[in-house]
SENULUM-347351 format. One record per residue (C-alpha): x, z, y. Coordinates in steps of 0.1 Angstrom, whole numbers, plus 5000, padded with zeros to 4 digits. Each point is the difference from the previous one (the first is absolute). Layout:
! residues N
XZY/...
***
This chain:
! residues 350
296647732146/503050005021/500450335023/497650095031/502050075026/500149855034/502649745007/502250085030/498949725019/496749754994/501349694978/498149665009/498550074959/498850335017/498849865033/498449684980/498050234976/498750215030/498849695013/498749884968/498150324998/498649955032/499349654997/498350034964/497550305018/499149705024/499449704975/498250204979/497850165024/499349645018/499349884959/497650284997/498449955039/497449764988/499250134965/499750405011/496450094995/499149734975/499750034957/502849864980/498049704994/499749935038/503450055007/501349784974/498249755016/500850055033/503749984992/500349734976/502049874972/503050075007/498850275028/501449925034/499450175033/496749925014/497850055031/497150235004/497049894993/496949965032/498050234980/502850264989/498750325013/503750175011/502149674999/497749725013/501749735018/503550154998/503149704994/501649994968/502750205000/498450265019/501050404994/497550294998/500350355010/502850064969/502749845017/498850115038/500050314988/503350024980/502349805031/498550345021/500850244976/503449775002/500750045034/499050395004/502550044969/502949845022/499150135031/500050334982/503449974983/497750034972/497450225002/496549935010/498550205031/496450114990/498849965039/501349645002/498949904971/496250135002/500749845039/501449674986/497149964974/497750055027/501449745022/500349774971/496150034995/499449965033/501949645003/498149894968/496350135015/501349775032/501049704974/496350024984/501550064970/498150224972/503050094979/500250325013/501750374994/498850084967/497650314993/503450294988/501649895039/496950015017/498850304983/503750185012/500449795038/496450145005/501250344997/503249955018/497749885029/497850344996/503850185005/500650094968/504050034992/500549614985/502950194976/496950174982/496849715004/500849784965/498550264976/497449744992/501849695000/499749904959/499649605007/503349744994/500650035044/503550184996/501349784969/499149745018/502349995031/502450244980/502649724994/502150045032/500650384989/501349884968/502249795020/501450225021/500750264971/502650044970/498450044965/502450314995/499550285003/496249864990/498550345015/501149905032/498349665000/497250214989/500450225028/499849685024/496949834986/498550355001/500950065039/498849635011/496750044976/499350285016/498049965032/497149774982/500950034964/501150374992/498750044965/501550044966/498549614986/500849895035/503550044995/500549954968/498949615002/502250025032/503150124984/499649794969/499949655019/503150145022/502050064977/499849694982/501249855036/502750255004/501149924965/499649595006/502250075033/503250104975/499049714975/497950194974/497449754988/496750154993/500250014965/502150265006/498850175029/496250054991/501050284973/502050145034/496849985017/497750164977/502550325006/499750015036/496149965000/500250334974/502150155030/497849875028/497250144984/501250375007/499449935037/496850015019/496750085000/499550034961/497549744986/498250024970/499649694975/502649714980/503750095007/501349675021/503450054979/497849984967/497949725013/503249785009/501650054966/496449954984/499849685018/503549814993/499350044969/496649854992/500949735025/502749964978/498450024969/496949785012/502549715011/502050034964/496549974980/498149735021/502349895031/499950105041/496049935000/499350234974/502150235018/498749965034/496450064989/501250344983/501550105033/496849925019/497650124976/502150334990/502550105023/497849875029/500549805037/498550295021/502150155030/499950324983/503750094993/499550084966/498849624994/501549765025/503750154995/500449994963/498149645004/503049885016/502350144979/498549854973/499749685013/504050065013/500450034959/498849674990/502249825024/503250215011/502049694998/497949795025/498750175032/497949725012/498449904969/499350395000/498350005032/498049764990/498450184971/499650345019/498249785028/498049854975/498750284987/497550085029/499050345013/502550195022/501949714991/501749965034/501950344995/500649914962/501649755007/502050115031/501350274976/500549834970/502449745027/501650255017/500950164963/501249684987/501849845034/502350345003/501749884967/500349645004/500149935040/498849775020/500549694968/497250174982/497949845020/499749575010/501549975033/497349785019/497250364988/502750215020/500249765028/496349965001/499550395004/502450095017/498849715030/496350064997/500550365001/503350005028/501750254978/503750095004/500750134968/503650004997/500650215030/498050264987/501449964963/503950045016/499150325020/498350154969/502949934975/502350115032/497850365001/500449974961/503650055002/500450245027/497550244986/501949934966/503150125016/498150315014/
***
């Protein structure tokens, strides 16, 4: 693993990854827009062979009638985190972001659109609106919410000291998400993007990972139950195992029958990285099988791309999928990836 320190100014490799990080949280969320909800059988089906992006369906109860290529509330929610990040020179303010969530609610409500804040947010905005201190109203939030729009914090921070980054996921977790699984999943899945920004494929950041969930896990509202650092190791490997002794099927059913597709932390995180496992060398074809997998499949996905995408940039993934997402969607992706890298480097210097 070559050293983790900051380089003294972003390379285009560095400003490409952050862009391929961004842009693999948006394929693979708009992969997993029509599938989220539905069994593995359903999704397969829905996606194809070879999966592709697809619309929603009429009948979809969150997705119905969206375009292919369409994003969820993942990537809505991670370009906001995104821009309070810069605006903050890299911290999050508490009181914009419970404001921003809000807002962000709001503007879907007005859309018609049922893929909403999910039940950790609303459980912590509803107390925010009741005037409780939005620093201190996450100490219920267990659900994958802050892993999934974590991606710009690993981004915008250095992988060394890995405490700090700790400290970072921990301060933008906080307002909805403030709990010791919470950030654990959160800290994990940064990482891994903080790592891909200096090159570091996943084989070799996961293990990385797994030691800054341990970490994370020391922060928060304590939570009893499964360790998320034990669950991801627990999960490469018999997605790893599986695929060696009867090929990626066998090994997708053992992640959906054992590890689980729920958007409890402890399931949906270590689902991705599992799925990251069987393909760390492709981040589309990846996508494609954390998409297929059904469930929270949406955020799997996202997370699995944004994992993937920090190593390899924006040619882990076809060109005409990013032009196709990045259109339907109007996202500006590489503005936000240059300021990130750019806060990357200045707080590196700090």
């Amino acid at each position: 693993m070559p050293p983790m320190t900051a380089a003294a100014d972003p390379s285009p490799q560095a400003l490409d990854r952050a862009q391929g990080a961004l842009l693999g949280l948006a394929v693979g969320d708009a992969m997993g827009m029509p599938t989220q909800l539905l069994t593995r059988t359903e999704a397969t089906a829905v996606l194809g062979d070879p999966p592709g992006l697809r619309s929603g369906a009429a009948d979809h109860p969150v997705a119905a009638g969206l375009p292919v290529g369409s994003i969820t509330d993942d990537t809505e929610q991670a370009l906001l985190l995104a821009r309070l990040l810069i605006a903050g020179t890299g911290r999050v303010n508490p009181y914009r972001l419970a404001e921003d969530l809000l807002a962000w609610e709001a503007s879907m409500l007005a859309r018609g659109s049922a893929d909403l804040l999910g039940p950790s947010t609303r459980r912590a905005l509803r107390r925010v609106a009741e005037g409780e201190d939005p620093a201190s109203t996450g100490t219920e939030g267990t659900t994958n919410g802050a892993a999934m729009r974590i991606t710009p914090v690993g981004i915008a921070t250095g992988p060394a000291p890995l405490a700090r980054l700790v400290r970072a996921v921990v301060d933008a977790d906080r307002p909805t998400h403030h709990t010791s699984v919470a950030h654990a999943g959160a800290a994990a899945v940064a990482t891994v993007v903080s790592l891909g920004i200096e090159g570091v494929g996943f084989d070799q950041a996961w293990p990385v990972a797994v030691e800054a969930a341990r970490l994370a896990a020391g922060h928060g509202t304590p939570v009893p139950g499964a360790r998320t650092d034990r669950r991801i190791t627990w999960a490469v490997h018999l997605a790893q195992e599986a695929a060696a002794r009867g090929g990626v099927h066998t090994a997708l059913v053992e992640i959906d029958e054992l590890v689980g597709t729920s958007l409890a932390t402890t399931e949906s995180v270590p689902a991705a990285f599992a799925v990251a496992a069987l393909r760390p060398d492709d981040p589309w074809a990846a996508v494609g099988l954390a998409a297929s997998l059904g469930g929270d499949s949406d955020t799997i996905a996202a997370i699995t791309g944004a994992m993937l995408g920090a190593s390899h940039g924006t040619g882990g993934f076809p060109a005409e999928v990013r032009r196709t997402v990045e259109s339907v969607n109007d996202l500006d992706l590489t503005g936000l990836a240059g300021a990130l890298v750019s806060l990357r480097t200045s707080l590196g210097r700090s």
